[in-house]
N, C-alpha and C positions, 0 to 999 in steps of 0.2 A: 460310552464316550466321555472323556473327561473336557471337566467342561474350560474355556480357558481364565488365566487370571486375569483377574478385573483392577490388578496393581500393581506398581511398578517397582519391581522387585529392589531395583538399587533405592530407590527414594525410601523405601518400608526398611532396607538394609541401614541407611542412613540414619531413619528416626532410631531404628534399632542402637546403634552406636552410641547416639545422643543418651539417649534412656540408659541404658547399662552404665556407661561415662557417669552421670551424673547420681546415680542412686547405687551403681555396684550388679553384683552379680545376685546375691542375696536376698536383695532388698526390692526388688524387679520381679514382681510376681508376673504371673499369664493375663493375671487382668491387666496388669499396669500395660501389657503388651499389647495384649489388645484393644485397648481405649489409646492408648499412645499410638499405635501402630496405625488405628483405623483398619485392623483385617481380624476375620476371625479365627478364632484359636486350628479349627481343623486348617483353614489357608495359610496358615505360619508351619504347621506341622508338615504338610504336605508341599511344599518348599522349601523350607528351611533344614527339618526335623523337628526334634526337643528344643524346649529351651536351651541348652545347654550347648547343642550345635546351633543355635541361632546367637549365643554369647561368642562363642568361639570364631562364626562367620563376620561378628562387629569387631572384634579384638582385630580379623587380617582387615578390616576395613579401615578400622584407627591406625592401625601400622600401614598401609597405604598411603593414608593422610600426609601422617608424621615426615614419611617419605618424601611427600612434596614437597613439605616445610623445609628438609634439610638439603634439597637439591643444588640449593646453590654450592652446599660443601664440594660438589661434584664436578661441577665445574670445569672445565682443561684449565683456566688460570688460577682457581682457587687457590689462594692461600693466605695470611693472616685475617686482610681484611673480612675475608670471608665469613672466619670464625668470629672477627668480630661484630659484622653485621648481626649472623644469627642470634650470640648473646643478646647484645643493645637491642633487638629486634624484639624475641623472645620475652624477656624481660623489661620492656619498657615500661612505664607507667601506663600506656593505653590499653597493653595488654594485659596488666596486671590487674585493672581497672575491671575486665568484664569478671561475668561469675568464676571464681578458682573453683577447676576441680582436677586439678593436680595431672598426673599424666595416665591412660588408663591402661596403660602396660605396667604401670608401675600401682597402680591400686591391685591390678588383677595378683598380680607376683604377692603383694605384702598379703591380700585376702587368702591366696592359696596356696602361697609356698610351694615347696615339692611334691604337695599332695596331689595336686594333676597335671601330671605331664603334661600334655595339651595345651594347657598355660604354661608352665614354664618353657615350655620348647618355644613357645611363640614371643618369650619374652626375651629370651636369650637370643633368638635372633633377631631383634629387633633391637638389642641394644649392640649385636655384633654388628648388623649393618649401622649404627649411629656412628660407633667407634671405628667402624669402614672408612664413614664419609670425611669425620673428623683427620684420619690418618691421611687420606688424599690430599685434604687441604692442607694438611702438617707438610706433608713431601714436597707440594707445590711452591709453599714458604722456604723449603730449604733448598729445591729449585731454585727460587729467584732471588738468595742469599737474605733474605728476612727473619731466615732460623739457622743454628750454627748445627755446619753438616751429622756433627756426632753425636746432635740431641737423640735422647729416646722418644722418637715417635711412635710406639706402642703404650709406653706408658703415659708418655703425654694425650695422647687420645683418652685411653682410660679416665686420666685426672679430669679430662675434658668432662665424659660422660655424667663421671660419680658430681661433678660440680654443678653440670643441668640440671640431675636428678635431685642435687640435693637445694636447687634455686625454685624446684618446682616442689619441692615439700614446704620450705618455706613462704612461697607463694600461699599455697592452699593455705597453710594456717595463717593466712593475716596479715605476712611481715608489710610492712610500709614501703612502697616502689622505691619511695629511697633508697632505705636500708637495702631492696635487692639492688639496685645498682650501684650503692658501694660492693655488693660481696660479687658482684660482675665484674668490676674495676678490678676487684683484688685477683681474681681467679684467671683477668686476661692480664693479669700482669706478670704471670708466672711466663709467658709468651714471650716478652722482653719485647724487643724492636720496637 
């Protein structure tokens, strides 16, 4: 008879996240797993699997996360202001304030590239739904005439994306909250209105 778990599996999922997030996929041995985790190696296997399917389970947990963060994109009235809450939001100085450790869809892709599918499938859709949400609130804007109707809302999502991504690399390394909210300023000014 097996015996039952003595943990609760979303909270152990959760430090899981935190722990890969901030050290990587690499760099996060079994032990760091199970001294962080509080469960023993066979109770992580016998739940989870390998490591490797317990990174892959934190990767759809972080992309969950993210998901909430960007909910507002989603919205039925969303549109500019939307996008630019999330920026000013995203990048404020309070947030920029706590530990950077950049985005972990985007540490996992740069550490693995195409070399595992599994990552990169989870990365690509995670950036297709970003670029989703951004598009709805693009449409929305050009709904309530805040966008001119025969903007490219596909590649302005896109722009949208690559400028998160690339406001959360410079995060990580250091930049100064200012400096990101100038390059915030500049990248919601492609928006016009």
């Amino acid at each position: 008879m097996a015996r039952p778990r003595e943990f609760d599996v979303d909270q152990v999922l959760d430090r899981a996240t935190e722990l890969f997030w901030t050290k990587g996929y690499e760099e996060t041995s079994m032990r760091d797993l199970e001294e962080g985790l509080g469960v023993g190696r066979q109770s992580l296997y016998s739940t989870f699997g390998d490591k490797r399917d317990l990174f892959l389970a934190a990767l759809d947990r972080y992309a969950a996360l993210q998901r909430q963060r960007i909910a507002p994109l989603l919205a039925p009235d969303a549109g500019l202001p939307a996008i630019r809450t999330y920026f000013a939001t995203a990048f404020s100085p309070a947030a920029c304030s706590q530990p950077r450790r950049s985005c972990m869809m985007l540490n996992s892709v740069v550490q693995f590239g195409q070399a595992d599918p599994d990552v990169a499938r989870r990365y690509v859709a995670n950036q297709e739904y970003i670029a989703g949400a951004f598009r709805h609130a693009l449409a929305g804007a050009v709904r309530k005439g805040e966008l001119p109707a025969g903007i490219d809302q596909n590649a302005l999502a896109l722009f949208l994306v690559s400028q998160m991504y690339g406001l959360v690399v410079l995060s990580k390394g250091g930049a100064p909250p200012a400096a990101l909210e100038r390059v915030v300023a500049m990248a919601l000014s492609a928006l016009g209105g």
